[in-house]
RODO-2510 file (C-alpha; in nm, 4 decimals, decimal comma):
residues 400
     n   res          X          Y          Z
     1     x    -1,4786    -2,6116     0,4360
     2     x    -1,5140    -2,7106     0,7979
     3     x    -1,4578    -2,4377     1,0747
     4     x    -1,0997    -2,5267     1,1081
     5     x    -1,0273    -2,5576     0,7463
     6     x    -1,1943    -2,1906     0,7275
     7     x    -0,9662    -2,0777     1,0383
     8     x    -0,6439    -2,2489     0,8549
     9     x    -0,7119    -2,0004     0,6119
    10     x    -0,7963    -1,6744     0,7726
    11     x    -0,5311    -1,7060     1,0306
    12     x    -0,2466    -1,7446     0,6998
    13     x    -0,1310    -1,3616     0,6921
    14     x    -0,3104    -1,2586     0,9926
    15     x    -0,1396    -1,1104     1,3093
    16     x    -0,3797    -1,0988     1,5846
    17     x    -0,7779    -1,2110     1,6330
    18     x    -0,9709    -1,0235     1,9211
    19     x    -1,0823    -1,2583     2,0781
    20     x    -0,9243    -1,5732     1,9650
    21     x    -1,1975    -1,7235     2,0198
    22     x    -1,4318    -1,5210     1,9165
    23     x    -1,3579    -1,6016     1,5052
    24     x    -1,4303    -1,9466     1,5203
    25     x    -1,7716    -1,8636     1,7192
    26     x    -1,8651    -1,6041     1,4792
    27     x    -1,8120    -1,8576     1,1834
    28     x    -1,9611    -2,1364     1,3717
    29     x    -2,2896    -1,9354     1,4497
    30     x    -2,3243    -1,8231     1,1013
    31     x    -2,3266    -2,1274     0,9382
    32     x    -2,6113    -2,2816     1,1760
    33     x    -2,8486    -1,9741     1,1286
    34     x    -2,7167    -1,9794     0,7462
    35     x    -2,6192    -1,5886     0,7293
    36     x    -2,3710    -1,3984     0,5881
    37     x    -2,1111    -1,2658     0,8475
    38     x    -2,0638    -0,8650     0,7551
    39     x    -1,6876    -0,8600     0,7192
    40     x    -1,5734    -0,4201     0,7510
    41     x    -1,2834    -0,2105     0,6338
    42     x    -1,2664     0,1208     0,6591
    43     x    -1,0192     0,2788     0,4142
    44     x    -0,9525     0,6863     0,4488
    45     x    -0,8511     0,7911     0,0631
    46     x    -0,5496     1,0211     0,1667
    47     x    -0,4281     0,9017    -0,1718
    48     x    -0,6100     0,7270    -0,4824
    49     x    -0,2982     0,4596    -0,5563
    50     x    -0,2878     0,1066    -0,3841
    51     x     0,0023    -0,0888    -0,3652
    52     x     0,0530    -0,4293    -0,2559
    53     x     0,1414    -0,3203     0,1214
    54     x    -0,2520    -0,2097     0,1111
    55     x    -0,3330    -0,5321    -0,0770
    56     x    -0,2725    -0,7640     0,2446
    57     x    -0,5979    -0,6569     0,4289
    58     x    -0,7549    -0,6492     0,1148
    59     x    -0,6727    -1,0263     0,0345
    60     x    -0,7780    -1,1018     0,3662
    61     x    -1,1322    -0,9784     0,2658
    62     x    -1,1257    -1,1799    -0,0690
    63     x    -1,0496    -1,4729     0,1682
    64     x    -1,4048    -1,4244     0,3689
    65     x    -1,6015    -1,3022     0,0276
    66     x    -1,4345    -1,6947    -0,0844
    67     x    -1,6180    -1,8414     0,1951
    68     x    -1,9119    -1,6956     0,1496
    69     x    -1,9424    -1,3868     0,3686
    70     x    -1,9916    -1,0046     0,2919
    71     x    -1,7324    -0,7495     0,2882
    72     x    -1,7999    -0,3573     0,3660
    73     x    -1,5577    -0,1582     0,2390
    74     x    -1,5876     0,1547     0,3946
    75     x    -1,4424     0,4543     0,2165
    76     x    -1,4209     0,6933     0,4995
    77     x    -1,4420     1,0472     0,3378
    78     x    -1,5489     1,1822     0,6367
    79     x    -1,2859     1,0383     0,8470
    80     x    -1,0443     1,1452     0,6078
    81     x    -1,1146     1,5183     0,7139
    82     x    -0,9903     1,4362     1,0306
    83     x    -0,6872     1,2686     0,9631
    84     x    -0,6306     0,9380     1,1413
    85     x    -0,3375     1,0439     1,4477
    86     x    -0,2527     0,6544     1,4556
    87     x     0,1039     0,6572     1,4278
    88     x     0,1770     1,0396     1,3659
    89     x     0,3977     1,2567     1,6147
    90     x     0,1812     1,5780     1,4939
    91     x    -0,1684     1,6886     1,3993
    92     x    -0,2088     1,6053     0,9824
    93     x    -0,3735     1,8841     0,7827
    94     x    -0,6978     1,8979     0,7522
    95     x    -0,8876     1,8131     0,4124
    96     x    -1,2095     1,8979     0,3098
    97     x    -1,5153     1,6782     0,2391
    98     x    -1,4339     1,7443    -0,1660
    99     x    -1,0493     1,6526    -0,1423
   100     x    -1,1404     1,3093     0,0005
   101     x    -1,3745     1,2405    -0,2468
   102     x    -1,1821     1,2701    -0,5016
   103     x    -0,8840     1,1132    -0,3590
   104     x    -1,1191     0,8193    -0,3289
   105     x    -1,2589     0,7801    -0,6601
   106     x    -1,0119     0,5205    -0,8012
   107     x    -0,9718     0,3271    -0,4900
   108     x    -1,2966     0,1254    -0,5478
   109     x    -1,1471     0,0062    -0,9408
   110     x    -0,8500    -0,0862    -0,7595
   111     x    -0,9757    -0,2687    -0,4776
   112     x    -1,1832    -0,4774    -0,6667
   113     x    -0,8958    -0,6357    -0,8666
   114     x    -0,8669    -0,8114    -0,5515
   115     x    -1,2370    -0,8199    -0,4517
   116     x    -1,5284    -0,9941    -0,5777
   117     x    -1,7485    -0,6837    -0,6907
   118     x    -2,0946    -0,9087    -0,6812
   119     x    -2,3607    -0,7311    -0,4936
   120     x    -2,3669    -1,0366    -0,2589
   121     x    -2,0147    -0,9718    -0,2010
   122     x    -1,9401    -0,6315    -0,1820
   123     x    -2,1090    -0,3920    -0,0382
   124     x    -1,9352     0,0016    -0,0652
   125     x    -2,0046     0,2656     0,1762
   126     x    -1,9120     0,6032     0,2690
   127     x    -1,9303     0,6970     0,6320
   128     x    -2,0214     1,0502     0,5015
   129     x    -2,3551     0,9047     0,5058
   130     x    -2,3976     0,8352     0,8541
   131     x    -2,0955     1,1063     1,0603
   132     x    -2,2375     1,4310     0,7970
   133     x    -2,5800     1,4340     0,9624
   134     x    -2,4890     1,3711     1,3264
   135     x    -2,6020     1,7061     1,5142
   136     x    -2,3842     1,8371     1,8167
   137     x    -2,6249     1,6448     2,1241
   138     x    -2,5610     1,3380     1,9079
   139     x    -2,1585     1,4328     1,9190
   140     x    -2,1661     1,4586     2,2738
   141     x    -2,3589     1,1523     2,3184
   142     x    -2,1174     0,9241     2,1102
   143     x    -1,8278     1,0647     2,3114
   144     x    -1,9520     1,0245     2,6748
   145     x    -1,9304     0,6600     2,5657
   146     x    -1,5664     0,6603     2,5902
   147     x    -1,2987     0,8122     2,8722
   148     x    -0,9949     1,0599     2,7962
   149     x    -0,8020     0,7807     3,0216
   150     x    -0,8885     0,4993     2,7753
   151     x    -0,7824     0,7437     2,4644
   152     x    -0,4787     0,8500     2,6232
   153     x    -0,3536     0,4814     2,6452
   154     x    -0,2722     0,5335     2,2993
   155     x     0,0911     0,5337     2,2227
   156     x     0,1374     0,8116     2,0070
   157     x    -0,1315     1,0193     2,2061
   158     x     0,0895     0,9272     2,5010
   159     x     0,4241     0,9898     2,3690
   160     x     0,3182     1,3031     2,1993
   161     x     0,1799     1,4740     2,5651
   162     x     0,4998     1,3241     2,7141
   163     x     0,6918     1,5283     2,4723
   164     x     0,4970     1,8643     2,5122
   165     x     0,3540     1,8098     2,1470
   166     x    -0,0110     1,8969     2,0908
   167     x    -0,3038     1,7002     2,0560
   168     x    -0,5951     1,8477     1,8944
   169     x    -0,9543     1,7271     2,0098
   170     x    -1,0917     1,6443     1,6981
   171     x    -0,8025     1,3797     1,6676
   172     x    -0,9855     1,2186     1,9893
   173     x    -1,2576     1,1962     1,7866
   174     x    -1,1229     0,9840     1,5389
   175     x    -1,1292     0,6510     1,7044
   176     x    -1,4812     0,7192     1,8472
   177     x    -1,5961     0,7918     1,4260
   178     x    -1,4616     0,4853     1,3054
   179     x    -1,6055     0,2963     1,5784
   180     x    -1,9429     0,4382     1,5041
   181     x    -1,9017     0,2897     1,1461
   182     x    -1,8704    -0,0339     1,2915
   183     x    -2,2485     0,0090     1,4792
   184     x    -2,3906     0,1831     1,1331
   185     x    -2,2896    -0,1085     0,9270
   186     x    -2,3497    -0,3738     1,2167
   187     x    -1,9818    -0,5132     1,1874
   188     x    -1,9165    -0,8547     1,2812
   189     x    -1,5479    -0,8478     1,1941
   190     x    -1,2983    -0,5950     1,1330
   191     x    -1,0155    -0,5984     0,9563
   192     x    -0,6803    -0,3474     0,9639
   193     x    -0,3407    -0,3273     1,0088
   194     x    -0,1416    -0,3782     1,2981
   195     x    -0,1441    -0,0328     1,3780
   196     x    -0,5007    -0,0272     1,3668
   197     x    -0,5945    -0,2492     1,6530
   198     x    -0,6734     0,0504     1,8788
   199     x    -0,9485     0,1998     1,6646
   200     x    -1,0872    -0,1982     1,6052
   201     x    -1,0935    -0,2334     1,9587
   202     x    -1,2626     0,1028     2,0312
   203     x    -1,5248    -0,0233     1,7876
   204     x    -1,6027    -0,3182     2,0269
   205     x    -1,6556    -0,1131     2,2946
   206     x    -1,8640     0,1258     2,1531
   207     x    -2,0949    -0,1384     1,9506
   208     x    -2,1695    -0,2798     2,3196
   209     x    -2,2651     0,0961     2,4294
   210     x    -2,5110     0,0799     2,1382
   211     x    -2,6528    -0,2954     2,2387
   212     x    -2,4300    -0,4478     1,9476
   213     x    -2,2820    -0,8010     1,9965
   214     x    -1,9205    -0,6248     1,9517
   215     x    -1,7216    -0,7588     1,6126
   216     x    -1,3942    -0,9344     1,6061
   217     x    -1,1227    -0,7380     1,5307
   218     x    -0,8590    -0,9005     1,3011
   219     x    -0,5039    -0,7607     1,1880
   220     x    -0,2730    -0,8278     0,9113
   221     x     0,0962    -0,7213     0,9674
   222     x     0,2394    -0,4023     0,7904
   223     x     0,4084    -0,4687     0,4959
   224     x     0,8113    -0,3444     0,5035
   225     x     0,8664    -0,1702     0,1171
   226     x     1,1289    -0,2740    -0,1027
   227     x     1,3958    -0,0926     0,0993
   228     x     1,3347    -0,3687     0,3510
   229     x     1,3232    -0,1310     0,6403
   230     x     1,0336     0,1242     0,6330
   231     x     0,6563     0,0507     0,5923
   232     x     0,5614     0,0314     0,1940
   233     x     0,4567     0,3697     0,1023
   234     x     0,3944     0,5991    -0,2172
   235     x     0,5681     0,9147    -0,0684
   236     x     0,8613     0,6744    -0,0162
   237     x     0,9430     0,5556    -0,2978
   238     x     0,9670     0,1511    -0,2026
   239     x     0,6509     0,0540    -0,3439
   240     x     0,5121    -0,2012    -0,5476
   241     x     0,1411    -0,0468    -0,7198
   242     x    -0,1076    -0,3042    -0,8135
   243     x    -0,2338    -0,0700    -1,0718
   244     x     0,1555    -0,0852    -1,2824
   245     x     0,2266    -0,2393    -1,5405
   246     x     0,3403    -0,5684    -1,5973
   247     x     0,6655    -0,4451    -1,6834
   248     x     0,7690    -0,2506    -1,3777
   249     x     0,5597    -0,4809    -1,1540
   250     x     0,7972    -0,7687    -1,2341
   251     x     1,1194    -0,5452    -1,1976
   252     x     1,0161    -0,4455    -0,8497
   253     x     0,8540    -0,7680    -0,7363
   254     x     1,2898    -0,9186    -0,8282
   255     x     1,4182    -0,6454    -0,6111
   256     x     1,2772    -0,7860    -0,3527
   257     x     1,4762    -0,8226    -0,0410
   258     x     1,6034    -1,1993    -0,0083
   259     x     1,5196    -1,1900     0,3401
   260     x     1,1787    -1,0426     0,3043
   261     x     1,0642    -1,2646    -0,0015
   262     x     0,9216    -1,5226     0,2046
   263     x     0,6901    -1,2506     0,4007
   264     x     0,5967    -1,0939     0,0321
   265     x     0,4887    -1,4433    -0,0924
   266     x     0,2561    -1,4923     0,2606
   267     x     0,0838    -1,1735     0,2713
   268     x     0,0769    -1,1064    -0,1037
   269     x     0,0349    -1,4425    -0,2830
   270     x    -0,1755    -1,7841    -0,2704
   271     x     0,1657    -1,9648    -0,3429
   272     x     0,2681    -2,2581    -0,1256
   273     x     0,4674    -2,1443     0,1865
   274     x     0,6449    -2,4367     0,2069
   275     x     0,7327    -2,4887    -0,1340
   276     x     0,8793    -2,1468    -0,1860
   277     x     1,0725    -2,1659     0,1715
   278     x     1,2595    -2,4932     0,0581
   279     x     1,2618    -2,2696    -0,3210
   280     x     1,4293    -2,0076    -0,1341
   281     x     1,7196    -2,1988     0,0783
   282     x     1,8019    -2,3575    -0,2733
   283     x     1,7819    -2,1152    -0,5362
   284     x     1,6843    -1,7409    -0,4237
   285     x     1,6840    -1,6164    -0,8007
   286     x     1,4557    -1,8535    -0,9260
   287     x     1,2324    -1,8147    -0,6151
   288     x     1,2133    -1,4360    -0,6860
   289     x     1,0973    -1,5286    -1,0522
   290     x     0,8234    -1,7676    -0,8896
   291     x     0,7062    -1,4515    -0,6808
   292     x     0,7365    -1,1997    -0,9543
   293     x     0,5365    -1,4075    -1,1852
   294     x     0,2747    -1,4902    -0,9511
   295     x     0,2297    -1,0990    -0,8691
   296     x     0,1920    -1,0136    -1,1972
   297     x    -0,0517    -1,2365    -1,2867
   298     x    -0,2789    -1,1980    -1,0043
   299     x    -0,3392    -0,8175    -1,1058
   300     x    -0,3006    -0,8846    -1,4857
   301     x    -0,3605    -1,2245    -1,5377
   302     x    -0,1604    -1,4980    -1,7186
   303     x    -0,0603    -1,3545    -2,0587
   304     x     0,1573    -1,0395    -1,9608
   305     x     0,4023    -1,2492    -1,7860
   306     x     0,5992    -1,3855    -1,9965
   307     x     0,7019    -1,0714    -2,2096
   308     x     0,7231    -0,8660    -1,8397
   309     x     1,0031    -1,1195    -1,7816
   310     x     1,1200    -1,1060    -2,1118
   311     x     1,1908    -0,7338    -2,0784
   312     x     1,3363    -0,7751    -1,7321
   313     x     1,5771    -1,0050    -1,8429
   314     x     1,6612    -0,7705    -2,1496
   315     x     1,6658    -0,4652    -1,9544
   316     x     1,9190    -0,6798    -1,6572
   317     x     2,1409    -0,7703    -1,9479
   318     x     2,1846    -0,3881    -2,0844
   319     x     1,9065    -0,2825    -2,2859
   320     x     1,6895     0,0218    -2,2946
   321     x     1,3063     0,0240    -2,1415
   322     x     1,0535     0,1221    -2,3401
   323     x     0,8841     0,3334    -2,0651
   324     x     1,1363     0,5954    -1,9571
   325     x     1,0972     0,9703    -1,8126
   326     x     1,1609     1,2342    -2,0739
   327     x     1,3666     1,5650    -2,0635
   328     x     1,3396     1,8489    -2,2501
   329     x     1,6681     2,0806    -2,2314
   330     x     1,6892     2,4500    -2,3742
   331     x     1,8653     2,5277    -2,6183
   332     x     2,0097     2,8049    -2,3934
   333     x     2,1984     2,5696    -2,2391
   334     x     2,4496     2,4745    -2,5132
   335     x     2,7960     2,6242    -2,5927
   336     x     2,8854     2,6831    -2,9540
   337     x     2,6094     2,4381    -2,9987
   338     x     2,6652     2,1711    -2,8046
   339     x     2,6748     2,0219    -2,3964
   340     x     2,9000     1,8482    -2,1524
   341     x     2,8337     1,5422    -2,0901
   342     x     2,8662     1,5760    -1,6920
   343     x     2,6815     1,9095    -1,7123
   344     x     2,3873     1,6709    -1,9216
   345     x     2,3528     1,4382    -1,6881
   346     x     2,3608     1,6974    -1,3802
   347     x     2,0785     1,8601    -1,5386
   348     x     1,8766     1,5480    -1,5695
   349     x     1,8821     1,5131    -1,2434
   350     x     2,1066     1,1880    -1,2525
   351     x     2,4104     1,3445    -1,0516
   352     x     2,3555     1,5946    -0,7995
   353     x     2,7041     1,7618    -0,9325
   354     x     2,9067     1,7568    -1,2342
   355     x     3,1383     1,6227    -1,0163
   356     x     2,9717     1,3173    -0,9544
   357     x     2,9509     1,2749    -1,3044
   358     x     3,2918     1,2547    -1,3368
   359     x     3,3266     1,0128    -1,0820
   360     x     3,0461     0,7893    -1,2525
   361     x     3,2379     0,8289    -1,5746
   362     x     3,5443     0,7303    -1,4129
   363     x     3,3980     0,3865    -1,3010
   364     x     3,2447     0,3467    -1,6209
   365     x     2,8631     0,3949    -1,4548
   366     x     2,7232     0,6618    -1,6680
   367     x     2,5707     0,5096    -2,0082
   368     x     2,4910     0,6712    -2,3316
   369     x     2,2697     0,5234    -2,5502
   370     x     2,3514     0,1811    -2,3950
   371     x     2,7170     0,2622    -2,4276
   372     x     2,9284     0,3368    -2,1264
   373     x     3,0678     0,6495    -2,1533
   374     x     3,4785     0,6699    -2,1428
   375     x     3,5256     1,0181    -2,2361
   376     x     3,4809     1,3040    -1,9045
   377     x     3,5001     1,5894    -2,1943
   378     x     3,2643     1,4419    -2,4263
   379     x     3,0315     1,7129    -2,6253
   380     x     2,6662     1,6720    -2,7168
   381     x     2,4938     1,8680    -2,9665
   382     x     2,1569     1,6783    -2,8949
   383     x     2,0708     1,6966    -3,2705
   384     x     1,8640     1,3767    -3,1949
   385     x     1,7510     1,2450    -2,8823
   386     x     1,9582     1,0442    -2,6726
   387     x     1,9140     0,8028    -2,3485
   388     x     2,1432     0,8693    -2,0664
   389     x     2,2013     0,5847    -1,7986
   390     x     2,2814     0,5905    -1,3881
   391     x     2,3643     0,2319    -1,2939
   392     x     2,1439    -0,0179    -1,3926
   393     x     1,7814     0,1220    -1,3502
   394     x     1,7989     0,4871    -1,3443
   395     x     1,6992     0,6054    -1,7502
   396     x     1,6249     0,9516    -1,8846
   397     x     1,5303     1,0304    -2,2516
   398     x     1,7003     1,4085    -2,3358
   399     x     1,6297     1,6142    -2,6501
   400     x     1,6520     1,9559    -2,7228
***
């Protein structure tokens, strides 16, 4: 590709390049001395699962390894302990050296189902190896490189001091560690999110303080989950995990917000923009299929599709998933041998009262066995199990 072609294809997805310039010159320079540009993200393992909200920086990395450069993926154990403050209105706990490490020990099979794993390619760090051994002089050292003034410009530092709301020193310490990962690895990009273009820039500066030519920081936008309002996230609920199945993978990728489908397919697919947006205006459903298809095979490949979507469509018309949560309920529970429907389903967890499973009843939303159930006094003896429905995708399998 020419440098232009190569900047048509970085800048797809990406949010803002410090300096603007400063990409095309980096490219430029490596191809006439023939080198590899050393492409970094740092990644703190507060959990092990990706989804495909943490899958837009990655595919942004693919996209350099594609032309030709190196990736770092730094898996910041070390940082971890300290808890990133970027974004958070209090201090996070603080894990130990042995939590993060084994929070991190599936990232790397995950990653790569995105990444090109070849040695040439990839290249996997922990900054434990360089931020463990620094001694206190060399502490104090890294952080008379950088001014309280500067870290206070920080928005959260700044609303959180506004407020009253303390700020503990080793969080200040945070974007001064990351930044040294940048000088041990000799970054020449960085990638993150949006939120992360503090801590990239502090990496500039503090690769200059060290006699670095300072990297290019490069962002990717934060992916909104499938509630279309907050940022994807495990602990939320509105995620969409590269490592599930085929199956569920499809179901989410169709829930989709319509107005947020175009944004999935930029930052999470190689699909044609344009094609989908007129796909889109003229037929939403089928342009959800297009995206759910193409999701699924990028993390599973080509031959899972067309049974995930054969299920989906099964499932959307009234049948039962294979894969469903499980309940056991005591026998304690039944009355002269048997249990209330309502009271069932309460227990399950699918109503929060019994009186909400009348209601559901009532409008013919509770399903048993497939079967909407008519009856509010209906009696279960649970002699074999049964599958109790919510709506149309909340399941539970109950036996006694």
């Amino acid at each position: 590709m020419t440098t232009n072609e190569q900047l048509a294809l970085l800048n797809r997805g990406a949010a803002q390049i410090v300096p603007e310039e400063g990409l095309k010159e980096k490219l430029e320079l490596a191809q006439k001395e023939g080198r590899q540009l050393r492409v970094k993200l740092g990644v703190d393992p507060s959990s092990s699962d990706l989804h495909v909200g943490h899958a837009v920086v990655l595919r942004k990395m693919r996209q350099f390894q594609d032309l030709g450069h190196k990736v770092v993926l730094i898996i910041g154990d070390f940082t971890a302990m300290i808890g990133d403050p970027t974004g958070k209105s209090k201090t996070r706990p603080v894990l130990s050296l042995e939590e993060t490490r084994k929070n991190g020990e599936t990232y790397v099979a995950q990653a790569t189902k995105i990444l090109d794993a070849s040695p040439d390619r990839l290249e996997i760090r922990h900054n434990s190896e360089w931020l463990e051994p620094l001694n206190f002089a060399e502490i104090v050292s890294l952080s008379a490189k950088y001014t309280v003034a500067r870290m206070m410009e920080r928005d959260d530092f700044t609303n959180r001091f506004r407020d009253g709301v303390a700020i503990s020193m080793h969080e200040l310490l945070y974007p001064l560690a990351q930044a040294y990962d940048s000088v041990a690895i000799e970054s020449d990009i960085e990638l993150g999110g949006t939120d992360q273009l503090f801590n990239l820039l502090v990496g500039r500066d503090i690769q200059r303080e060290y006699g670095q030519e300072p990297q290019i920081a490069l962002t990717t936008p934060l992916l909104e989950g499938l509630d279309g309002v907050e940022k994807m996230s495990k602990s939320l609920g509105n995620y969409i995990g590269i490592a599930e199945d085929p199956e569920p993978m499809f179901k989410k990728a169709m829930q989709v917000p319509d107005d947020l489908l175009y944004r999935y397919t930029e930052l999470g697919t190689a699909l044609d923009l344009l094609k989908m947006k007129d796909l889109i205006v003229k037929d939403v459903k089928e342009a959800h299929r297009v995206f759910a298809r193409e999701l699924v095979r990028i993390y599973h490949g080509e031959e899972p599709i067309a049974y995930a979507e054969e299920r989906y469509d099964y499932i959307a018309k009234g049948g039962i998933p294979d894969d469903i949560p499980e309940q056991i309920i005591d026998s304690s529970e039944l009355e002269n041998g048997a249990i209330w429907i309502c009271k069932l389903a309460t227990l399950t967890g699918l109503t929060a009262s019994n009186g909400e499973a009348r209601r559901l009843i009532q409008n013919r939303g509770l399903k048993l066995n497939g079967e909407p159930v008519t009856d509010i006094q209906l009696q279960l003896n649970l002699t074999e199990p049964i599958v109790l429905q919510k709506g149309k995708d909340s399941f539970v399998k109950v036996s006694l």
